[in-house]
Backbone as a ProteinNet text record, in pm:
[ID]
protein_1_A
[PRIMARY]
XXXXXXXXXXXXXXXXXXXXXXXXXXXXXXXXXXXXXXXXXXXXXXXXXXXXXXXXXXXXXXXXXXXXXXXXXXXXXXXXXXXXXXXXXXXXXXXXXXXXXXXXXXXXXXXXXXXXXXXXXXXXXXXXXXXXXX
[TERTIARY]
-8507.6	-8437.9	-8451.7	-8563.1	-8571.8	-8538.7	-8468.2	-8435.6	-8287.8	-8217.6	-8086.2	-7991.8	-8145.9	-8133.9	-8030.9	-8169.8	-8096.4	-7966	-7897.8	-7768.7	-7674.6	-7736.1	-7637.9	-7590.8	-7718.3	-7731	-7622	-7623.2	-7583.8	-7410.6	-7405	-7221.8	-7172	-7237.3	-7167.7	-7154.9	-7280.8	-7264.1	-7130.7	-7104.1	-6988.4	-6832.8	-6854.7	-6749.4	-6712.6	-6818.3	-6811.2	-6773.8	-6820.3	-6737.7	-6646.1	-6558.3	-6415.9	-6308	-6394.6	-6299	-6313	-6398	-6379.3	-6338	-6303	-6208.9	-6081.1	-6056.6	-5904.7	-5846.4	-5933.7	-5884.6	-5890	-5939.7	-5961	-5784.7	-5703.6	-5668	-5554.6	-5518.6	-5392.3	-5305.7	-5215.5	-5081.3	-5069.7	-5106.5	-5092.8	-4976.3	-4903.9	-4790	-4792.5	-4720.3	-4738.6	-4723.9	-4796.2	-4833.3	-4682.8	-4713.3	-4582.3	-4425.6	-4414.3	-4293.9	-4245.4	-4077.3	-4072.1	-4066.7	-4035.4	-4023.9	-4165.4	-4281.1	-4407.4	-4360.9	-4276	-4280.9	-4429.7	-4452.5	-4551.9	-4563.6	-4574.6	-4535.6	-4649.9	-4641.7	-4749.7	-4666	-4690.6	-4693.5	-4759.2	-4680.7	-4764.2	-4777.8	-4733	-4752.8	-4624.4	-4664	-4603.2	-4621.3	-4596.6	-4638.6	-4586.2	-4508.3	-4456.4	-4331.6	-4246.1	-4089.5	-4038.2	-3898.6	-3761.1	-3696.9	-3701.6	-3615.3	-3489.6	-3479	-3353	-3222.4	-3208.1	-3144.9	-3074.5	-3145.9	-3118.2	-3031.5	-2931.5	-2920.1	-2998.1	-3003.9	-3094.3	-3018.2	-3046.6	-3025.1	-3148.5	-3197.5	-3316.1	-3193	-3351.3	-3327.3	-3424.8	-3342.7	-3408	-3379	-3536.2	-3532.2	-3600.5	-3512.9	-3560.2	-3696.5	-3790.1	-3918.9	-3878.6	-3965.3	-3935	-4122.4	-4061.2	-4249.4	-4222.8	-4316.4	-4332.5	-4250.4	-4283.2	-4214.5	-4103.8	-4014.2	-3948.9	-4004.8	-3997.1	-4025.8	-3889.3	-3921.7	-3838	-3906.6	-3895.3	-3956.5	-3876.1	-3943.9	-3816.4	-3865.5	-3728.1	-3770.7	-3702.9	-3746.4	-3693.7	-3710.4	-3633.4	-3682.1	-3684.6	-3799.1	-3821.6	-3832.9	-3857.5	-3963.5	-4089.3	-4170.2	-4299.5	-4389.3	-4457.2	-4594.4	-4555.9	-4426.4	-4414.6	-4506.3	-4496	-4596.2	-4489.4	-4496.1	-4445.6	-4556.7	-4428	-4513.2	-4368.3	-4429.4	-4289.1	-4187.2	-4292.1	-4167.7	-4132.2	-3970.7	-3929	-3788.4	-3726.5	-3609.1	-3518.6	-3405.2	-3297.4	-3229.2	-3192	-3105	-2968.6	-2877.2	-2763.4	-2659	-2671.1	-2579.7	-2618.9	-2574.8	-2613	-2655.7	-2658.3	-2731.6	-2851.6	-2969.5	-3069.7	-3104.8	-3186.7	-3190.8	-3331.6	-3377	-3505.9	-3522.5	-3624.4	-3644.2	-3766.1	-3809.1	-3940	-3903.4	-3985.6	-3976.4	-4072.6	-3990.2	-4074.1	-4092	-4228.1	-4279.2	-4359.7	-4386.1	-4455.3	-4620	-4672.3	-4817.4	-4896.4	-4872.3	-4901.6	-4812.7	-4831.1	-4724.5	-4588.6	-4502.7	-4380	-4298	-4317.4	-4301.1	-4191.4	-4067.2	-3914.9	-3922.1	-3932.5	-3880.5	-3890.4	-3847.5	-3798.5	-3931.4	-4003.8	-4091.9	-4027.3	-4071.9	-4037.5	-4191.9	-4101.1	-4177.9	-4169.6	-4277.5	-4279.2	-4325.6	-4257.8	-4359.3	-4280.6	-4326.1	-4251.7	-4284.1	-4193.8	-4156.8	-4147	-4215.9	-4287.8	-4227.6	-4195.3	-4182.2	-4231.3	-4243.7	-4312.7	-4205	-4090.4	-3966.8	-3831.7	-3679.9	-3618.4	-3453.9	-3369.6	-3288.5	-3214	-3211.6	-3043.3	-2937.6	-2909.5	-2743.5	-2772.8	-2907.9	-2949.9	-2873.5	-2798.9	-2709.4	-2698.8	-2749.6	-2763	-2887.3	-2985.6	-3083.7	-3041.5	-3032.1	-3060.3	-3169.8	-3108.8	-3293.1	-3236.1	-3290.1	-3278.6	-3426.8	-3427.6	-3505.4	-3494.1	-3586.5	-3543.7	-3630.8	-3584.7	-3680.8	-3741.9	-3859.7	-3896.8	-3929.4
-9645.7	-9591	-9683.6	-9782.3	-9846.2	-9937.3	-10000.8	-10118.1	-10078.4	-9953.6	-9947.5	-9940.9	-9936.4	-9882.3	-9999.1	-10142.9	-10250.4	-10308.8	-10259.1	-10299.4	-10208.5	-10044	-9983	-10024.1	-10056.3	-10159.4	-10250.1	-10373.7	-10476.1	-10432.8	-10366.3	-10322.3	-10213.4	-10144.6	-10082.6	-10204.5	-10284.7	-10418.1	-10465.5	-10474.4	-10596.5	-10514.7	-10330.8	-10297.1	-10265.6	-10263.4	-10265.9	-10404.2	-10537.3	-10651.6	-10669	-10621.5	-10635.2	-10554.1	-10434.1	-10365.9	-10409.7	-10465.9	-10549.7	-10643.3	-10739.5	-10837.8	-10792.5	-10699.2	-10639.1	-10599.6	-10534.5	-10480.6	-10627	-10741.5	-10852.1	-10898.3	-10926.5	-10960.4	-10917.3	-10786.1	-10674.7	-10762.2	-10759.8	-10779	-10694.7	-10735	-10614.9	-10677.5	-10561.7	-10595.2	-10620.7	-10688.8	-10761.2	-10683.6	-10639.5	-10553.7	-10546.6	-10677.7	-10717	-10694.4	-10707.1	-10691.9	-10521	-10477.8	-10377.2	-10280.3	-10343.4	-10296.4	-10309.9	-10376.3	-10354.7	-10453.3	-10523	-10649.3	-10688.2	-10652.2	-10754.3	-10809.7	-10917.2	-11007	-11062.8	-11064.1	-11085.7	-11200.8	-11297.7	-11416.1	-11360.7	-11354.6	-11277.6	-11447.1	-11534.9	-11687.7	-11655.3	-11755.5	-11846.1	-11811.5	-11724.2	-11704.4	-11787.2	-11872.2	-11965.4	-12047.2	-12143.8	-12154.8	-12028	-12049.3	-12026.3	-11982.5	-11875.1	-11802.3	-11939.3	-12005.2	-12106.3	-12010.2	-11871.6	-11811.2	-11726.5	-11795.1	-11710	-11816.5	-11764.8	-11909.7	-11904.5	-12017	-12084.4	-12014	-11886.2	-11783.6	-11654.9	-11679.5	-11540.7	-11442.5	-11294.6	-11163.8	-11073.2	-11002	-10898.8	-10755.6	-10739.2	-10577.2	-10481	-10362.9	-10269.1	-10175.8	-10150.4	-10126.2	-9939.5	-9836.5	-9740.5	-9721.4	-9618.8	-9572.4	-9524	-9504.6	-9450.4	-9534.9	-9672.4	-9699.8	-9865.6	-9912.6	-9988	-10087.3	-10185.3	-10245.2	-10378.8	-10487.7	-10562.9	-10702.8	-10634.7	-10767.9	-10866.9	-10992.5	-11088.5	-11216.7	-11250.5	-11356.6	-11501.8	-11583.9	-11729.7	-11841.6	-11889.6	-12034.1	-12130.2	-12192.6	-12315.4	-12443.6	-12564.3	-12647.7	-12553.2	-12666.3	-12650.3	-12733.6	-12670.7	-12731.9	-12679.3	-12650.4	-12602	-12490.4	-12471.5	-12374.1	-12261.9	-12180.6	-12110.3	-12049.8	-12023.6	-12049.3	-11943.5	-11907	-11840.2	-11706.2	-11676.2	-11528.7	-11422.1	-11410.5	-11372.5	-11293.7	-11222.7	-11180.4	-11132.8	-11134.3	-11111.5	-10993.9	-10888.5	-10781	-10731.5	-10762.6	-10778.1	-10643.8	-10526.7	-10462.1	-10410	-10339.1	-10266.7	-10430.8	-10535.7	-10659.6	-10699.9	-10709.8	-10725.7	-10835.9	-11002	-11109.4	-11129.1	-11161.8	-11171.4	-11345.1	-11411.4	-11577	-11613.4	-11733.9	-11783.2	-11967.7	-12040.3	-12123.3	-12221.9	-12310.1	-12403.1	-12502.8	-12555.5	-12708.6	-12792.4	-12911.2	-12977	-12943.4	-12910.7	-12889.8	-13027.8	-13035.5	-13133.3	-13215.1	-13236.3	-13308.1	-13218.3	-13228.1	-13150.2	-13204.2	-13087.6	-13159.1	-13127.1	-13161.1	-13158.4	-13026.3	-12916.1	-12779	-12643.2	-12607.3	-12476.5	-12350.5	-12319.2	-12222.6	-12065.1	-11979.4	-11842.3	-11784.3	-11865.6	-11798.8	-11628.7	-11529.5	-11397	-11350.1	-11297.7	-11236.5	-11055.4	-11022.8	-10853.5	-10907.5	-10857.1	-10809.9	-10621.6	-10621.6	-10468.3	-10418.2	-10301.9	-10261.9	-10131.5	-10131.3	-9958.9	-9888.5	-9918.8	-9841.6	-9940.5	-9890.5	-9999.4	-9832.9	-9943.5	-9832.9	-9761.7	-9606.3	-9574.9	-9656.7	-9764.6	-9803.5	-9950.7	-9988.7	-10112	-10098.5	-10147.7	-10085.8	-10241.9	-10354.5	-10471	-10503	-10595.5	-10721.6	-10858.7	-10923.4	-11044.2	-11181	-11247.9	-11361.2	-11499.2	-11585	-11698	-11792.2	-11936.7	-12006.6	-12115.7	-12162.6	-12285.1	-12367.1	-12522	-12662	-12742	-12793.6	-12893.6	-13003.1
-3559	-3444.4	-3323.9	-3312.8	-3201.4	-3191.2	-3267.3	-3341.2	-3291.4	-3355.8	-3270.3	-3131.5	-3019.3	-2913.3	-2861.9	-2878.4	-2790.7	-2873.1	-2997.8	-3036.4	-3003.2	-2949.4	-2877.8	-2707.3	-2671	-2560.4	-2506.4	-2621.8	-2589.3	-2629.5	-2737	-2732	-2617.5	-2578.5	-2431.7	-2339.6	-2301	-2222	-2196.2	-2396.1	-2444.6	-2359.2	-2433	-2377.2	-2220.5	-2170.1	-1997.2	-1931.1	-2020.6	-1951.7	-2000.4	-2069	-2149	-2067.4	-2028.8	-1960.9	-1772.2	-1803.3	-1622.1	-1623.5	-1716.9	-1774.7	-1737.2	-1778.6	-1827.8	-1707.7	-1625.3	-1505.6	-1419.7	-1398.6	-1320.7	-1327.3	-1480.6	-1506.8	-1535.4	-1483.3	-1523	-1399.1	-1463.7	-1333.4	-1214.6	-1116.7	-992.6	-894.5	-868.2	-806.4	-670.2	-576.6	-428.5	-391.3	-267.6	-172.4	-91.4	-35.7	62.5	-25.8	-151.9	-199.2	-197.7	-133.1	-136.7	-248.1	-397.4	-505.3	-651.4	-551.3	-611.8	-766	-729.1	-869.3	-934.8	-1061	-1104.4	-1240.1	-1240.6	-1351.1	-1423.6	-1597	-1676.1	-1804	-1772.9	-1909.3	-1990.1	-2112.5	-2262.2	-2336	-2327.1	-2404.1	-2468.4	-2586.3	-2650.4	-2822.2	-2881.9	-3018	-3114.3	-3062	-3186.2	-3176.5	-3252.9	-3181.7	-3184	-3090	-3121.2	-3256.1	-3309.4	-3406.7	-3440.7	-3534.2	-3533.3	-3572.7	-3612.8	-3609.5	-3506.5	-3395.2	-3291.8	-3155.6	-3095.4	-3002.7	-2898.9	-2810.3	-2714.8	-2584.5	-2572.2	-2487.9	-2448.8	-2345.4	-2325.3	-2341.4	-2402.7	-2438.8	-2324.7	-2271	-2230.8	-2237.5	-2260.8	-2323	-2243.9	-2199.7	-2094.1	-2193.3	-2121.5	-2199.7	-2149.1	-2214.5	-2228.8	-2166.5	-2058.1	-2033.1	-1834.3	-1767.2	-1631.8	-1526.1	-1502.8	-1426	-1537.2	-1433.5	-1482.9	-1484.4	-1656.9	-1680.9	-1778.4	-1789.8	-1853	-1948.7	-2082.4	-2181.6	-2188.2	-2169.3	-2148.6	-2259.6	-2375.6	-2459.3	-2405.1	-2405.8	-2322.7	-2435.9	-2455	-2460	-2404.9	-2447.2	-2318.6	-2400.7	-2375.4	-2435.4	-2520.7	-2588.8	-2580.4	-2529.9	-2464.1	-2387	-2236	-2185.9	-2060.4	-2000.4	-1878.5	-1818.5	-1747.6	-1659.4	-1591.2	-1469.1	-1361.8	-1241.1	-1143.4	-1027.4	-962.6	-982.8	-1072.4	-1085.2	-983.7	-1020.1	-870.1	-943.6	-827.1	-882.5	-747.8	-796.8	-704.7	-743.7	-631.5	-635.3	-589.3	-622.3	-556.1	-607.1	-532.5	-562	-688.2	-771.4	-943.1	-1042.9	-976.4	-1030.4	-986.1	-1132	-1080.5	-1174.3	-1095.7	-1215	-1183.6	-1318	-1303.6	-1359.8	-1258.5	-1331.6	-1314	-1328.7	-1350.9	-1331.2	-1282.4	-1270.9	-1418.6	-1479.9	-1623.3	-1571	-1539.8	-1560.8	-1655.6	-1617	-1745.1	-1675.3	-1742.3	-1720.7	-1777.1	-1924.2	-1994.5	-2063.6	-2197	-2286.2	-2364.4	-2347.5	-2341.8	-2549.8	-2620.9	-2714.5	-2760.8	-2862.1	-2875.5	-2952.1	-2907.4	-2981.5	-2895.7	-2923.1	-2820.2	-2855.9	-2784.7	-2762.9	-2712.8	-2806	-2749.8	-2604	-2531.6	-2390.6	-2373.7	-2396.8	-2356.7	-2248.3	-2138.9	-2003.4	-2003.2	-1907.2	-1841.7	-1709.5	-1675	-1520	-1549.9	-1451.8	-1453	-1243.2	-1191.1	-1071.5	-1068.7	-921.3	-911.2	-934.3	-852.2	-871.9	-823.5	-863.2	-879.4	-810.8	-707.3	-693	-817.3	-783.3	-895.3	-950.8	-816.5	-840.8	-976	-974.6	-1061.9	-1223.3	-1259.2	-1399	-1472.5	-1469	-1510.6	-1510.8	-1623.5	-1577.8	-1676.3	-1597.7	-1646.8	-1610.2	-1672.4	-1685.1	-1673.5	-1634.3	-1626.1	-1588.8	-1622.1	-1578.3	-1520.5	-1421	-1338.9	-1429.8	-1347	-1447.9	-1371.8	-1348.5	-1201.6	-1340.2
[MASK]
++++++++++++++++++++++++++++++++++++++++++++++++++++++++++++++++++++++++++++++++++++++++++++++++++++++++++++++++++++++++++++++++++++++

């Protein structure tokens, strides 16, 4: 029995810094922005679907507040930096800025992030996506 104490010990430890990890690291939305935008890079799981064309997908997520899964392709090895979005009327675009961080290699990467808001007007009836290139 005493032997189990300090391995019950050390795994609450494990799960109390995992979950202060998690919270360090959750997307929190700008204070200053009026629509509480906040944006989370999920990576890079692999190329570009070659079945698919060299066009981002975005997919309205289902849950409390509005959210938007967004598939991109980019290069690989690019980074992302800048996410931001514009609202114009029942149009709402969401983008991200791609740079070279490091070595940039010839194939198209499925870049995944969400753009997540506290709340977004009624009249919003479009999203779309785009990316810039430095």
């Amino acid at each position: 029995m005493s032997k189990k104490l300090p391995l019950l010990g050390l795994v609450l430890l494990t799960i109390g810094f995992s979950t202060l990890a998690w919270q360090i690291n959750k997307p929190r939305p700008d204070p200053e922005d009026p629509y509480g935008m906040a944006f989370e890079f999920l990576g890079c799981p692999g190329d570009w679907p070659a079945d698919l064309p060299i066009v981002a997908i975005v997919k309205t997520e289902r849950g409390g507040s509005p959210s938007f899964f967004v598939q991109d392709p980019g290069e690989c090895g690019l980074a992302v930096k800048e996410p931001r979005y514009e609202l114009d009327g029942s149009d709402l675009t969401l983008s991200y800025t791609l740079y070279a961080a490091d070595a940039v290699a010839a194939c198209y990467c499925e870049f995944n992030s969400r753009f997540t808001f506290k709340h977004l007007p009624p009249s919003v009836k479009s999203v779309s996506f785009y990316h810039r290139s430095e």
